[in-house]
N, C-alpha and C positions, 0 to 999 in steps of 0.2 A: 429054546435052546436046551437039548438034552446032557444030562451029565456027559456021556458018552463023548459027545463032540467037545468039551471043550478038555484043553491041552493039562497033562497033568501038572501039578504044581502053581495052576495059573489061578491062584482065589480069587483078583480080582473079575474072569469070563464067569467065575463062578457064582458070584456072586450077584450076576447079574449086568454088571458096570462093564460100557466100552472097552474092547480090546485096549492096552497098553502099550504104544508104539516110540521104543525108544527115542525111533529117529524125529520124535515132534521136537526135542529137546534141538537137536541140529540144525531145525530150521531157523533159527532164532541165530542173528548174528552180534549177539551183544557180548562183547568182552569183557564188561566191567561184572560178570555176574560173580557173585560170594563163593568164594570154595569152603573145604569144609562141612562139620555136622551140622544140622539144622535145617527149617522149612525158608522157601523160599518160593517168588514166582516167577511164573515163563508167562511169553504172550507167543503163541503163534502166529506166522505169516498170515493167516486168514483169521486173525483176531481173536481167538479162543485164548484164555488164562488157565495157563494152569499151575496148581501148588504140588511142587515135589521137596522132596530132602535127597534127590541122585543129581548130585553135580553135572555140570557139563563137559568140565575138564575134570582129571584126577587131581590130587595135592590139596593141601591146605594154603588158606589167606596170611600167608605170613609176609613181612616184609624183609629183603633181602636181608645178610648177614645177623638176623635177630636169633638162630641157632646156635653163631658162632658164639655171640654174647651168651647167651643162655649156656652155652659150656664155659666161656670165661666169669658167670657168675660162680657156677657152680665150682669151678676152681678154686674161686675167692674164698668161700667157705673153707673148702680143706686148706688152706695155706690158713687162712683165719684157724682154725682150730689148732695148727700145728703152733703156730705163733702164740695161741694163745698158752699152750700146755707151757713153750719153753719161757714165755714172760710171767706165765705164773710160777715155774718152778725158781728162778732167778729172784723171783718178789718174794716168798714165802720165806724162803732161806734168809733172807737179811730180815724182815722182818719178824720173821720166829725168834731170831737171834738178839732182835730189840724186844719184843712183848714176853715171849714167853709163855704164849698162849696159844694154841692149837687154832681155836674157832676163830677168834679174835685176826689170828693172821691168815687164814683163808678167806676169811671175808675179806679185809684188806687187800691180800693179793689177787683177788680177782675183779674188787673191784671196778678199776681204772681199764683194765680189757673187757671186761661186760658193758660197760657204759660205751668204748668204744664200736661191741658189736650193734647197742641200741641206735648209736648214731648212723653206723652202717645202712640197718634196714630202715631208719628213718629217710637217708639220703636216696638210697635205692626206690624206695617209694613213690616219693615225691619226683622224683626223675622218671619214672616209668609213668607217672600221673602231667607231666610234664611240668612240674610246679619247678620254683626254689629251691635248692638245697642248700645254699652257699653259709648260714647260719650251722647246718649240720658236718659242712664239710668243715667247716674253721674248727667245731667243737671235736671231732675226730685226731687233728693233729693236736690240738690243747691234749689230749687224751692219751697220743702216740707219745706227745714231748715228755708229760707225767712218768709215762710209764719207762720210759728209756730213761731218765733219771733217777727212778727207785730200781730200775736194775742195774744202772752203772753203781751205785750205790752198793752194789752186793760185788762189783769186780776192783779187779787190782790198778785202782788209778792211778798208782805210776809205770805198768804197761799200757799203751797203746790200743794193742790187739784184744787186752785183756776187757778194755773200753768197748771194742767195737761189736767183739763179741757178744755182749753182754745185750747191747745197746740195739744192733743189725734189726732183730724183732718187731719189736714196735713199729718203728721207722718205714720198712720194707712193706711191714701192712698197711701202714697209712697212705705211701704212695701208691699201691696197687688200687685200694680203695680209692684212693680219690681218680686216677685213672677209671676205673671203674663206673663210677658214676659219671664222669665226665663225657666218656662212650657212648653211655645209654640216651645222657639227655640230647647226646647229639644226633643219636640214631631215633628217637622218639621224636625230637622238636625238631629238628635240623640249625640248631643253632649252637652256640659253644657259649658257657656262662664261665666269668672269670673264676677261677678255680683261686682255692685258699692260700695254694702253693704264689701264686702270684702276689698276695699282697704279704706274707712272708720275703719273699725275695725282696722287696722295696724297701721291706723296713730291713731288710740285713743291708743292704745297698747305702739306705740313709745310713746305718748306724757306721757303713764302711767311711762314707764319706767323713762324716763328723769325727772318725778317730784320727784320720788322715788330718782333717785339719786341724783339732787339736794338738799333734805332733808336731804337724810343719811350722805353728805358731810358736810352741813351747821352744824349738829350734831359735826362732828369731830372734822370741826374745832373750833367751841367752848369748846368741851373739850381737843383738842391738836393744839397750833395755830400754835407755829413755825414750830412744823413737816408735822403740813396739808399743811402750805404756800409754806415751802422747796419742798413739794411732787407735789404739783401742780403748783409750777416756772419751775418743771423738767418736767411735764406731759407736760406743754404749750411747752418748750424747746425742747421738743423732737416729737412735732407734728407740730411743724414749724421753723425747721432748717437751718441756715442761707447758703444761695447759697455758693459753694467753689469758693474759692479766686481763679483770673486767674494765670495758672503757668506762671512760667517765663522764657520770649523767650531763646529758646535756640538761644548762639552766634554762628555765621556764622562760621561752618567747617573751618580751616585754614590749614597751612603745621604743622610741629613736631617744637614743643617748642624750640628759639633759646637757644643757649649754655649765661651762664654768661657772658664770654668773647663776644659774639658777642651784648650780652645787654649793657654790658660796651662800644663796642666802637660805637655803634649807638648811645647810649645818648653822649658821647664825642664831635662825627662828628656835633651834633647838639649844642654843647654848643656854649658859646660865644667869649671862650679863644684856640677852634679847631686851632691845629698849633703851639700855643707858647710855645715851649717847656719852657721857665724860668716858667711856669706858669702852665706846667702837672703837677709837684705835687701836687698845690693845688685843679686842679681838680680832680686830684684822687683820693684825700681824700675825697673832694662831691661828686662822683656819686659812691664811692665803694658801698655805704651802697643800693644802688639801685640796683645796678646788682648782690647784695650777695654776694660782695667777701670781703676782706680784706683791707687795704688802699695798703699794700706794693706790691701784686698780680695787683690791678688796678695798680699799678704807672709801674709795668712792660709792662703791656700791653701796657699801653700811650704810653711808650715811645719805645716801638718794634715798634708801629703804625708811631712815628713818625719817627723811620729809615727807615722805609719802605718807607715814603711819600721822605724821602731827597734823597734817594738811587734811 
């Protein structure tokens, strides 16, 4: 092949190597191929492989609305910095006004909104990575409440507006942000993870409940005291019930109940007048009543016992 013949600008004829035929890429009817930078391979219809980095279609491998996110992240940041300027100018003023100290109160005021941008791109992360965030998101409003609290802290609490103003900052980024993440992980995983906002709501929900019924109660019992107090010794009594008493041991298996007669003459053989016959009637009359019998019944027995022992 002479210089001459081959097409200007074409290195590859030049170099030697088969003409380069774009349309080999078009024979290939595979849809799932990579778009975007980078090497990749074709097979053609007649079984040849080849490695190129010229796509088959134009555009990049992106998945739908991930631009729209990538501009709503980028938003996040500027609303985050804006928010952070005005919750730190808010925290600084009161707390300058307590310390007195220049350095001392910029670190402070920035504290509580730096930690909350840490949590930020910790959640972000993780959500793009498709992990957990839900630790990170809880810590972001722990983060948002602090900081709306040292800036209400610098407004005029007995305005209202002067509250909200003050307050709006924080709050407004912590919902954005957790929208935010909530987005991604749904657009990365396709699934939706309970958000922090939720187990908040539950417990304002509980805590709504339990003020209501503290009130409706406190109601009763001023208009009915003995029968609210009666109802509520028995409510307390029956949601903390006293542990059951230990039973009690059973006694040690023995043989069959002796007979009266053989209780009468064991306690006999044991007394202290065993033997003296002048002296069985009086014992017989003490220990009838123990054996169940009669006095004239024991006094027989003693003294059958005692022929028996002479005999």
């Amino acid at each position: 092949m002479s210089l001459s013949s081959v097409p200007r600008n074409d290195f590859r004829a030049a170099s030697g190597l088969a003409a380069w035929r774009p349309a080999a890429l078009a024979e290939t009817a595979d849809d799932s191929l990579p778009r975007g930078p980078g090497l990749f391979e074709v097979t053609r219809a007649d079984g040849e492989r080849l490695t190129t980095n010229v796509r088959r279609l134009a555009g990049a491998d992106r998945t739908p609305g991930s631009v729209l996110i990538a501009a709503a992240a980028w938003l996040l940041a500027l609303i985050g910095g804006g928010a952070l300027y005005v919750s730190y100018s808010a925290q600084y003023a009161y707390i300058f006004a307590v310390r007195r100290q220049d350095a001392a109160s910029i670190i402070e005021a920035l504290l509580l909104d730096v930690l909350m941008i840490v949590f930020t791109l910790l959640a972000l992360g993780l959500s793009r990575a498709g992990k957990s965030s839900r630790a990170e998101r809880a810590l972001i409003l722990a983060c948002a409440a602090a900081s709306a609290w040292m800036n209400v802290s610098a407004a005029d609490t007995a305005s209202p507006r002067s509250v909200a103003a003050y307050a709006v900052a924080p709050v407004a980024l912590a919902v954005v942000v957790d929208r935010v993440v909530a987005v991604i992980r749904r657009h990365v995983l396709g699934e939706e993870e309970a958000s922090a906002w939720t187990a908040l709501g539950r417990a304002m929900a509980a805590a709504v409940c339990l003020a209501g019924l503290v009130l409706l109660y406190s109601l009763r019992f001023a208009l009915a005291v003995p029968e609210t107090a009666r109802g509520l010794r028995r409510m307390v009594l029956d949601a903390a019930p006293l542990p059951a008493p230990p039973a009690p041991e059973k006694p040690p298996a023995t043989g069959p109940a002796p007979t009266k007669k053989a209780a009468l003459l064991a306690l006999y053989r044991a007394h202290p007048d065993y033997g003296n016959r002048a002296r069985a009637s009086q014992a017989a009359a003490e220990l009838a009543p123990q054996a169940g019998l009669t006095a004239g019944t024991a006094r027989a027995y003693l003294y059958a016992e005692l022929a028996g022992r002479a005999s």
